[in-house]
Backbone and ligand atoms as CSV (ligand in chain L), in Angstrom:
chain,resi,resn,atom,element,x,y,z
A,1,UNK,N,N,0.838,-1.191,0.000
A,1,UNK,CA,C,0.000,0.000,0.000
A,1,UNK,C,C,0.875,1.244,0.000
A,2,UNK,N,N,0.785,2.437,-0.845
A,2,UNK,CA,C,0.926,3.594,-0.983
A,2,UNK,C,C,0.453,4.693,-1.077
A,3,UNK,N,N,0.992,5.378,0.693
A,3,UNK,CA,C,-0.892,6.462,0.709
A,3,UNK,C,C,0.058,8.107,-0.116
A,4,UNK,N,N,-0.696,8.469,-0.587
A,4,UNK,CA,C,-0.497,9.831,-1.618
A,4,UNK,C,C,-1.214,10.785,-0.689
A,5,UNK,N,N,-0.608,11.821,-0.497
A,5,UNK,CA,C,-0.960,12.880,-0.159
A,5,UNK,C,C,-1.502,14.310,-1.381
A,6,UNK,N,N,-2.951,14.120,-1.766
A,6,UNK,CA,C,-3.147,14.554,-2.303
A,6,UNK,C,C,-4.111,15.722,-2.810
A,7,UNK,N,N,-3.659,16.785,-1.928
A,7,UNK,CA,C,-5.025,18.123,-1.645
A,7,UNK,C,C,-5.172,18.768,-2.455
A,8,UNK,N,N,-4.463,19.090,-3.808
A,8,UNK,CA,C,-5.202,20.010,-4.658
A,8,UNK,C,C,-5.853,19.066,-5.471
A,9,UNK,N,N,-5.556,17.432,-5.770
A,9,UNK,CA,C,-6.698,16.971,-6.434
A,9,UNK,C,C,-7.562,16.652,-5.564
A,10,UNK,N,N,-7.866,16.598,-4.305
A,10,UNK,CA,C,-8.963,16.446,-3.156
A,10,UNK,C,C,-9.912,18.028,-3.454
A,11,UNK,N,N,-9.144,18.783,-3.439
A,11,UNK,CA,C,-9.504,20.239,-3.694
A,11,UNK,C,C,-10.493,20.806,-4.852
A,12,UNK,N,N,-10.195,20.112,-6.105
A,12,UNK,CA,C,-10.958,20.059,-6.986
A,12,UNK,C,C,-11.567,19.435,-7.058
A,13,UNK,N,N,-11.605,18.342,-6.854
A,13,UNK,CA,C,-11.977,17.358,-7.518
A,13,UNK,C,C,-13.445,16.556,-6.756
A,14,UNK,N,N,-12.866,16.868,-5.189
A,14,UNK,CA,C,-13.370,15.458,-4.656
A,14,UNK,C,C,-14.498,16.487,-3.610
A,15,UNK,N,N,-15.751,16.374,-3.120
A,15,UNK,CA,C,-16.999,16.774,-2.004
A,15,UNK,C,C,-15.805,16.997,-0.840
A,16,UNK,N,N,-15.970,17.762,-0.177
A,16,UNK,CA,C,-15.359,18.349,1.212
A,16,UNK,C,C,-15.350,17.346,2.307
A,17,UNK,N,N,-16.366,16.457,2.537
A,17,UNK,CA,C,-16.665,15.546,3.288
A,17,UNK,C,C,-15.830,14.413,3.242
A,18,UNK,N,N,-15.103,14.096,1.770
A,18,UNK,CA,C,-14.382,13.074,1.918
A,18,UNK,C,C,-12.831,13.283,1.819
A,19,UNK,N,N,-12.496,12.746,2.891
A,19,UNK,CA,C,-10.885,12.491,3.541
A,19,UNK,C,C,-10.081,11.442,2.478
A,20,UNK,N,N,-11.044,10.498,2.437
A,20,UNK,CA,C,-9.367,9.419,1.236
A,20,UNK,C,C,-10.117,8.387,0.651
A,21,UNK,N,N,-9.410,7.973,-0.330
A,21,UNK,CA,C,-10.281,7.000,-1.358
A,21,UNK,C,C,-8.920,6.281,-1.440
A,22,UNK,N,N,-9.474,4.917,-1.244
A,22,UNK,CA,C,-8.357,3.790,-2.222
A,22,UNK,C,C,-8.697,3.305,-3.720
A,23,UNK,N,N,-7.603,3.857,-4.472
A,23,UNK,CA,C,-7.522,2.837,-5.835
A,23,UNK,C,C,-6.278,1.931,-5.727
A,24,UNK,N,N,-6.670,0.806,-5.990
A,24,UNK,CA,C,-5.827,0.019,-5.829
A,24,UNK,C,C,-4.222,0.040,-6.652
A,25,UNK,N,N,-3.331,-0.127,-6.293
A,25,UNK,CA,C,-2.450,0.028,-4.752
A,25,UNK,C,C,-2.037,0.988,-3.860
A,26,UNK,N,N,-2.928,2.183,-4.509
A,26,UNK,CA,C,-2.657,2.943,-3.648
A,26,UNK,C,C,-3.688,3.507,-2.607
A,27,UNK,N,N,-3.599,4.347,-1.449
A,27,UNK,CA,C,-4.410,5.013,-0.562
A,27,UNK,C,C,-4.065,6.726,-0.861
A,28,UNK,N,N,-5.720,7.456,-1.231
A,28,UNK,CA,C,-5.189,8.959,-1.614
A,28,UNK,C,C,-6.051,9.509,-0.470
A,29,UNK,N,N,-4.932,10.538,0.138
A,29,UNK,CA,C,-5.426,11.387,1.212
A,29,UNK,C,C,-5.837,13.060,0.756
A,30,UNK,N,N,-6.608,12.798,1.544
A,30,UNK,CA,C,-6.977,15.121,1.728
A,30,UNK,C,C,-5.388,15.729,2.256
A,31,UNK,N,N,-4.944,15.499,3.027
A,31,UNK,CA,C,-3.791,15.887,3.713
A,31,UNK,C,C,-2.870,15.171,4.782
A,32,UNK,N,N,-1.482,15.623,4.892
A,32,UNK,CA,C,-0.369,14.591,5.433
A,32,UNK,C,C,-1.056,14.162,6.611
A,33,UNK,N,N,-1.830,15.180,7.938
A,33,UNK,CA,C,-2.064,14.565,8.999
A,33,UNK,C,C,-3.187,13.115,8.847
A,34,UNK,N,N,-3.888,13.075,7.625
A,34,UNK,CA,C,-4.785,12.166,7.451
A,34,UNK,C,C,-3.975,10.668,7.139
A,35,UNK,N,N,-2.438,10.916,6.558
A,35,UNK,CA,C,-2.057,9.633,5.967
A,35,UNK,C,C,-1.368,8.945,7.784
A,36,UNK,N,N,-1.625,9.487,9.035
A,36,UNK,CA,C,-1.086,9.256,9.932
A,36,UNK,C,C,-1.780,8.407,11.357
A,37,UNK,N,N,-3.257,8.771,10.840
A,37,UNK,CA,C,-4.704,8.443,10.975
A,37,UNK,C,C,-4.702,7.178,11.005
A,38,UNK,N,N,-4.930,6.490,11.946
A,38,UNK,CA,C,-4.793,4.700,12.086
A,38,UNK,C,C,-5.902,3.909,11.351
A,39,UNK,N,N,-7.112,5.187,12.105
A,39,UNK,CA,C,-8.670,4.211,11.576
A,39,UNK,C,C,-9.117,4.712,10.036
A,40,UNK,N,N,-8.293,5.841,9.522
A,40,UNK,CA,C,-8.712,6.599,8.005
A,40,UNK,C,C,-8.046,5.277,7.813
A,41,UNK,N,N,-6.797,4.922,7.408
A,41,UNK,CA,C,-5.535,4.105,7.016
A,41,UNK,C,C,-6.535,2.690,6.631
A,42,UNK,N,N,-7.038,1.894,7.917
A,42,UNK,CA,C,-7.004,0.823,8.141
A,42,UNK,C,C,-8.353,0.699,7.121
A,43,UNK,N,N,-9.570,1.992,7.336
A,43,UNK,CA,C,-10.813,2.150,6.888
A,43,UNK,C,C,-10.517,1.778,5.165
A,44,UNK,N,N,-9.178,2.560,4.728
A,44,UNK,CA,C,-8.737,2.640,2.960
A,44,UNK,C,C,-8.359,1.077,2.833
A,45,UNK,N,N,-7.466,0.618,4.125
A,45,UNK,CA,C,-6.546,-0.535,3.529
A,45,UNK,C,C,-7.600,-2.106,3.338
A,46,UNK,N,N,-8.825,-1.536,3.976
A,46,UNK,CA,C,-10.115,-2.758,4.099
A,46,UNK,C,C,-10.221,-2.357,2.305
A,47,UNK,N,N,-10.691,-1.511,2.170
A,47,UNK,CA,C,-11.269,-1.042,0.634
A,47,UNK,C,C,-10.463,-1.662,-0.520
A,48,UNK,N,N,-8.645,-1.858,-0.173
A,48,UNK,CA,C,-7.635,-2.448,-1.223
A,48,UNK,C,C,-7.889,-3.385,-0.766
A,49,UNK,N,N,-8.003,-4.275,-0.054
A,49,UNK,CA,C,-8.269,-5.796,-0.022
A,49,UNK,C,C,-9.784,-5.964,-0.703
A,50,UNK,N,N,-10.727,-5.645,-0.479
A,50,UNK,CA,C,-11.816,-5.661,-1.511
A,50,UNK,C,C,-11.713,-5.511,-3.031
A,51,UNK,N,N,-10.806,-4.805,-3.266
A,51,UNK,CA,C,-10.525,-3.976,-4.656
A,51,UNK,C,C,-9.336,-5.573,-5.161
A,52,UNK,N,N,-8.399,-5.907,-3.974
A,52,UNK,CA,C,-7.420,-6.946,-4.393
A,52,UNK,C,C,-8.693,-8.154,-4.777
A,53,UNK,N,N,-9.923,-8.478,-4.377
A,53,UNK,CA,C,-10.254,-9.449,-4.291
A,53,UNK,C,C,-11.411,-9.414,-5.826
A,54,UNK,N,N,-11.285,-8.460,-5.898
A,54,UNK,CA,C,-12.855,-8.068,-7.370
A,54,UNK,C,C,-12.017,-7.674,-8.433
A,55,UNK,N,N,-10.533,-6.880,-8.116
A,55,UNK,CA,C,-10.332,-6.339,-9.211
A,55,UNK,C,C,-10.743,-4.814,-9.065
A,56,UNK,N,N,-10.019,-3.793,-9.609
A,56,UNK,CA,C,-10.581,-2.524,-9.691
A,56,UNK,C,C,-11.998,-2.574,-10.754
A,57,UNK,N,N,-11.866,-3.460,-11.856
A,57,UNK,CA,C,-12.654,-3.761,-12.980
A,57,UNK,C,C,-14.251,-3.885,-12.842
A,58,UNK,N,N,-14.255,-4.588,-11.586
A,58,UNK,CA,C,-15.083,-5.104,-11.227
A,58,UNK,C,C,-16.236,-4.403,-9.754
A,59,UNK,N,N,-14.625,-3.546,-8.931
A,59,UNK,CA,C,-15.228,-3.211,-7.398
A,59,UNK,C,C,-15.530,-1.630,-7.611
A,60,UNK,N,N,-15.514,-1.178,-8.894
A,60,UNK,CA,C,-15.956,0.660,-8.931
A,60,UNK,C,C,-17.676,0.287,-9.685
A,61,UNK,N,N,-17.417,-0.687,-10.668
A,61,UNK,CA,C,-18.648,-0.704,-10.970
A,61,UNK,C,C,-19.805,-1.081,-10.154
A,62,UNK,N,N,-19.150,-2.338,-9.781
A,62,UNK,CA,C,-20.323,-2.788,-8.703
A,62,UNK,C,C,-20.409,-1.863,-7.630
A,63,UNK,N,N,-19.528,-1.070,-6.898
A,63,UNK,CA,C,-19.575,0.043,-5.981
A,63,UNK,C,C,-21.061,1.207,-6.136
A,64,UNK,N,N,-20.857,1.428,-7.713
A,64,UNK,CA,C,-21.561,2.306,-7.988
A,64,UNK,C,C,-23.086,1.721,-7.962
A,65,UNK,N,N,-23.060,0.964,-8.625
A,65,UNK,CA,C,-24.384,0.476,-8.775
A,65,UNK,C,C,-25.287,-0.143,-7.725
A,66,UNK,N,N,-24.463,-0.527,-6.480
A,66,UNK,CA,C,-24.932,-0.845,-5.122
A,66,UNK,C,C,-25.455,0.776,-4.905
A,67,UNK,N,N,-24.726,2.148,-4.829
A,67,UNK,CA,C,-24.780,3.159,-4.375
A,67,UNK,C,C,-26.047,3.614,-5.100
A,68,UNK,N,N,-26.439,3.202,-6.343
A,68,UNK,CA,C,-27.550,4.048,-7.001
A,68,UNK,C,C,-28.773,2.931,-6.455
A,69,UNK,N,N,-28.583,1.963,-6.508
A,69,UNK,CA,C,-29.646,1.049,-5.434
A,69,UNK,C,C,-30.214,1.481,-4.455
A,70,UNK,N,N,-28.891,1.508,-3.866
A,70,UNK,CA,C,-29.112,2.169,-1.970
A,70,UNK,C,C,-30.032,3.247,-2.317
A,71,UNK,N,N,-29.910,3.820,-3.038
A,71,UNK,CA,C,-30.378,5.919,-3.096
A,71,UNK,C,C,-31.499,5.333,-3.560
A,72,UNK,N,N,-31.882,4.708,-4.700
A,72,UNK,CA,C,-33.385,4.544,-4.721
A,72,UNK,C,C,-33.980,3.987,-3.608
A,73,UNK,N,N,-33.649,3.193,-2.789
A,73,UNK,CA,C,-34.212,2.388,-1.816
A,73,UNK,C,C,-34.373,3.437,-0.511
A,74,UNK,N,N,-33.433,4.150,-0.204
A,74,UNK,CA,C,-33.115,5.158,0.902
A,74,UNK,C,C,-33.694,7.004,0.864
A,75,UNK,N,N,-33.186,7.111,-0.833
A,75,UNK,CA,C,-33.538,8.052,-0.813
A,75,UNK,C,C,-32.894,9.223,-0.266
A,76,UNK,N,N,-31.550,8.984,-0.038
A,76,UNK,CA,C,-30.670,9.645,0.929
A,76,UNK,C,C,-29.376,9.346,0.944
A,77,UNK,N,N,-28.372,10.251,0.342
A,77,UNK,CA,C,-27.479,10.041,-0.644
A,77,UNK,C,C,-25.940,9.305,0.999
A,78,UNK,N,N,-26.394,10.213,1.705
A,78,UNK,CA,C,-25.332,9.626,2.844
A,78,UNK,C,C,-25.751,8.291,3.404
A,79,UNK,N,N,-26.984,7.659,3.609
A,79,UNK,CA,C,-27.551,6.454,3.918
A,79,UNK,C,C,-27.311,5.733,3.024
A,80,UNK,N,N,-27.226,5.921,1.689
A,80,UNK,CA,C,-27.115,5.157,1.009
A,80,UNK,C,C,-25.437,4.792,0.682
A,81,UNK,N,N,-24.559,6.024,0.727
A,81,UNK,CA,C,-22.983,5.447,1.481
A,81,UNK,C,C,-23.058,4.684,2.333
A,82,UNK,N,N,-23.536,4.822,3.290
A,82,UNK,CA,C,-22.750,4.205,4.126
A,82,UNK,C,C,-23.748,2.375,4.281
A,83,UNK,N,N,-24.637,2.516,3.495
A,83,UNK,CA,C,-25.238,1.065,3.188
A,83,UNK,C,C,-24.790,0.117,2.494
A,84,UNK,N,N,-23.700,0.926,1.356
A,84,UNK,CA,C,-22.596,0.124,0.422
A,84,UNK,C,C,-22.173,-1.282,1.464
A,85,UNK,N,N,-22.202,-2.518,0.349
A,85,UNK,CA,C,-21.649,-3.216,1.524
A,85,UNK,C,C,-19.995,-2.831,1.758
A,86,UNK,N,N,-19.547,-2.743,0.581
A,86,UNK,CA,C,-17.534,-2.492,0.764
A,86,UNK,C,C,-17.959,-1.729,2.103
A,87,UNK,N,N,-18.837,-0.433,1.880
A,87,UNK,CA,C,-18.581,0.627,3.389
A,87,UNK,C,C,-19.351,-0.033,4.592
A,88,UNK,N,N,-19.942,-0.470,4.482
A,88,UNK,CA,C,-20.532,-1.747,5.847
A,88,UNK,C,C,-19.308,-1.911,6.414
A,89,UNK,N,N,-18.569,-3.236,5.457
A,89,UNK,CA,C,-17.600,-3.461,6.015
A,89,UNK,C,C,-16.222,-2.653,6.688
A,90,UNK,N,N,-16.035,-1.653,5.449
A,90,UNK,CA,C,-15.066,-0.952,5.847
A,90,UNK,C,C,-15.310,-0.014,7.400
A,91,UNK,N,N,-16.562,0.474,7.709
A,91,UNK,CA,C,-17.040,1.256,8.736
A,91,UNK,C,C,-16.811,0.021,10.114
A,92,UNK,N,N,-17.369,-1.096,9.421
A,92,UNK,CA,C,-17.593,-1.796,10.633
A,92,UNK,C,C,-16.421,-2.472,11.362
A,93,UNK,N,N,-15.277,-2.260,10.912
A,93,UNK,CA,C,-14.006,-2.960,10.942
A,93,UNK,C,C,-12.865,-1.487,11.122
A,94,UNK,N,N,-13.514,-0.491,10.984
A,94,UNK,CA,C,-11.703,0.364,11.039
A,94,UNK,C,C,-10.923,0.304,12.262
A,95,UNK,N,N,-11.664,0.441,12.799
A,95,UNK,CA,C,-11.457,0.747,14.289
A,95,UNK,C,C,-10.799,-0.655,15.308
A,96,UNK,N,N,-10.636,-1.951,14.217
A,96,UNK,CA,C,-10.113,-3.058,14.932
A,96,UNK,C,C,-8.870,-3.242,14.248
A,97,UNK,N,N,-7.655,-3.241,15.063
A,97,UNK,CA,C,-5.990,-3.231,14.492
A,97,UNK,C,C,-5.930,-4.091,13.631
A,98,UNK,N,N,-6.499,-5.715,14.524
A,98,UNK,CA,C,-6.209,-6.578,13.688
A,98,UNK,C,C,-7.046,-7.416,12.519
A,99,UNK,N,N,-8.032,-6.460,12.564
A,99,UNK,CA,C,-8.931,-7.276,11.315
A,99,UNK,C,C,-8.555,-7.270,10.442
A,100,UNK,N,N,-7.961,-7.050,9.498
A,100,UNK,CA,C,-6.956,-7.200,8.287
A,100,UNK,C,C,-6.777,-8.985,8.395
A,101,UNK,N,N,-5.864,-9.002,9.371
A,101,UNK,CA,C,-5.345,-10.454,9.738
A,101,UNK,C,C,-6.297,-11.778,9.576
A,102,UNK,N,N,-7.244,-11.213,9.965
A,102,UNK,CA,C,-8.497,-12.215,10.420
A,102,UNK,C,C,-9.293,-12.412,9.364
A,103,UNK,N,N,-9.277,-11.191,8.439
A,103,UNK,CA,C,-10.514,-11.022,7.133
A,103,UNK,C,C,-10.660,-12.082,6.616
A,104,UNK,N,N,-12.109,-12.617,6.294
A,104,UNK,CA,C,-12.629,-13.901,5.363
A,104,UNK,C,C,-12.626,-13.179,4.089
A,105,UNK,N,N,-12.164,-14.066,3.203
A,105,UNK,CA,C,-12.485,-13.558,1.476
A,105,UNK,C,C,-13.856,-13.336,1.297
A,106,UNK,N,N,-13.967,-12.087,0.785
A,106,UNK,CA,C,-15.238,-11.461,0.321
A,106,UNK,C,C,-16.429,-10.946,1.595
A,107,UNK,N,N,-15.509,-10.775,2.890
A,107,UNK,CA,C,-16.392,-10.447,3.793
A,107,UNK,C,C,-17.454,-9.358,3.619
A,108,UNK,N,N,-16.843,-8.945,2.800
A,108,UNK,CA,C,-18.127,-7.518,2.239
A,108,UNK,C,C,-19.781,-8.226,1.978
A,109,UNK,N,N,-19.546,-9.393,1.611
A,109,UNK,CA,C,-20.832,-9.821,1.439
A,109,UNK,C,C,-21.194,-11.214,2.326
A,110,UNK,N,N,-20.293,-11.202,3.269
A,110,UNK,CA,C,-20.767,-12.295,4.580
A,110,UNK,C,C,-21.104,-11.576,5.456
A,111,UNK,N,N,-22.345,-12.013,6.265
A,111,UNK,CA,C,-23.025,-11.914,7.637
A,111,UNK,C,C,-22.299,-12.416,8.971
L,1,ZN,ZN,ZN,-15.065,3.655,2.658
């Protein structure tokens, strides 16, 4: 993993609300104090193991199309983030050091 520190394309580019996106192999941050961030870090490095396991090919499309689901179903563009399963998982896991270690293949879509 390689986190990029990257604020003028965060700046343009990216909603104010969001801190860092993983494309696989790398992790891109809003700013240096964010690449230092244990649970941002761990939250991106869940997202490259998802992305290692689908493929980028495979985990932006399906990303999206879960997200336009969610929004019809929700109706509510932040509910429907954070209903994504990748962000299920990723939310539900940052905050544990060692879940990385432990992860089942394709936990994004196990109960
Ligand atoms: Zn996420």
């Amino acid at each position: 993993m390689r986190i990029v520190v990257a604020s003028r394309f965060f700046k343009t580019f990216i909603h104010p609300t969001y801190r860092a996106f993983a494309f696989y192999p790398w992790v891109f941050v809003r700013s240096a104090d964010l690449s230092s961030n244990s649970q941002i870090v761990r939250h991106e490095q869940i997202h490259l193991a998802q992305q290692r396991e689908l493929g980028i090919v495979l985990f932006y499309p399906i990303y999206v199309m879960e997200f336009l689901l969610r929004l019809i179903q929700t109706r509510r563009g932040y509910t429907a983030y954070r209903t994504i399963s990748f962000e299920r998982e990723a939310y539900g896991h940052d905050h544990e050091p060692d879940y990385l270690k432990e992860r089942k293949w394709c936990a994004m879509w196990r109960r």
